[in-house]
N, C-alpha and C positions, 0 to 999 in steps of 0.2 A: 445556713439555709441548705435545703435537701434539693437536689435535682435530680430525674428519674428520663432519659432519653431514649427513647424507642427506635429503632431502623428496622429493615428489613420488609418493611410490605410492600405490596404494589400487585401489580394483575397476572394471573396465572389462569391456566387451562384448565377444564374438570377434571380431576388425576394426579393434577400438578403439586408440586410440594415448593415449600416457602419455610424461612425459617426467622422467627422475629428476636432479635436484640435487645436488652434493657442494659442501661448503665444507671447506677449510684452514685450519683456523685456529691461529694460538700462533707459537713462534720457529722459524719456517722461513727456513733463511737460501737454501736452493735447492729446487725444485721440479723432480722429473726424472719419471719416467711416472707415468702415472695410468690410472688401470682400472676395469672393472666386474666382478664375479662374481656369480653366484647359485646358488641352494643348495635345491632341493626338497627334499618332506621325503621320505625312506628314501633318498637321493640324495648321490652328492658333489658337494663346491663346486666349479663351473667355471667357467673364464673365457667371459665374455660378450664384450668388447671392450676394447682398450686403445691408448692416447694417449702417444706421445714428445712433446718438451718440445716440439720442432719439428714437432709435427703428422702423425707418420705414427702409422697406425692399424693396427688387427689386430682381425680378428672371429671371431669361432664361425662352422663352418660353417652352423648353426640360424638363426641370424640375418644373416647378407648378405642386404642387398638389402633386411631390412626396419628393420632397428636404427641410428642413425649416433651417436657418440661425438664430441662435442667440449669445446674448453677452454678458457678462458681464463683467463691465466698471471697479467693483473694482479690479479685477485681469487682465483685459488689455486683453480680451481674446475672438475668437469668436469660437463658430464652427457651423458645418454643419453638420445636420441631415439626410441623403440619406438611404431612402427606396426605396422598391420596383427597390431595380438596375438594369438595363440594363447591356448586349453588349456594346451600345453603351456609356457608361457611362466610360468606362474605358481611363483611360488617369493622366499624374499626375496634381494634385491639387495643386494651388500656392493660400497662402492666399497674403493678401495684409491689408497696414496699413498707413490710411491717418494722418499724427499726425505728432505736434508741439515739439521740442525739442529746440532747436536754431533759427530753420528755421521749415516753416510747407514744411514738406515732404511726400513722398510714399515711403512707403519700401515694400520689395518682403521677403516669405520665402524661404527655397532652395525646397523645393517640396515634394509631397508623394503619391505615386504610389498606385492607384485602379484598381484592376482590374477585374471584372465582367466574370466569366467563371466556365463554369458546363467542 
């Protein structure tokens, strides 16, 4: 069994910066991308930014320039660097985990709540 643990959110100022956590944990025999989404409420989940094994990246147009995504492969782990937050920024953060166990799969974390408010 795959587990995917998120840390890092909680309330911050407009301007403020936050930086979110994912762990891998269980019989991962390979680790292939890795991603962030979030999900406001009355809103679909979208992707925020995403991680190949070998470091290339992909962002929301919302976020270039103030969000950076990184990873590291020996501890199964990514996160996301968010400065300069928004308003609109608030919503909970779901990482995600493209990776080989038995089968190559996705897996979801359970989530974690940002939220951007003076």
């Amino acid at each position: 069994q795959v587990q995917l643990v998120e840390s890092g959110g909680g309330l911050v100022q407009p301007g403020g910066s936050l930086r979110l956590s994912c762990a891998a944990s269980g019989s991962i025999v390979s680790m292939y991308a890795m991603g962030w989404y979030r999900q406001a409420p009355g809103k679909k989940r979208e992707l925020v930014a995403a991680i190949t094994r070998d470091g290339i990246t992909n962002y929301a147009n919302s976020v270039k320039g103030r969000f950076t995504i990184s990873r590291d492969n020996a501890k199964n782990t990514v996160y996301l660097q968010m400065n300069s937050l928004k308003p609109e920024d608030t919503a909970v953060y779901y990482c995600t985990a493209h990776l080989r166990t038995i089968y190559v799969e996705s897996y979801w974390g359970q989530g974690t709540q940002v939220t951007v408010s003076s």
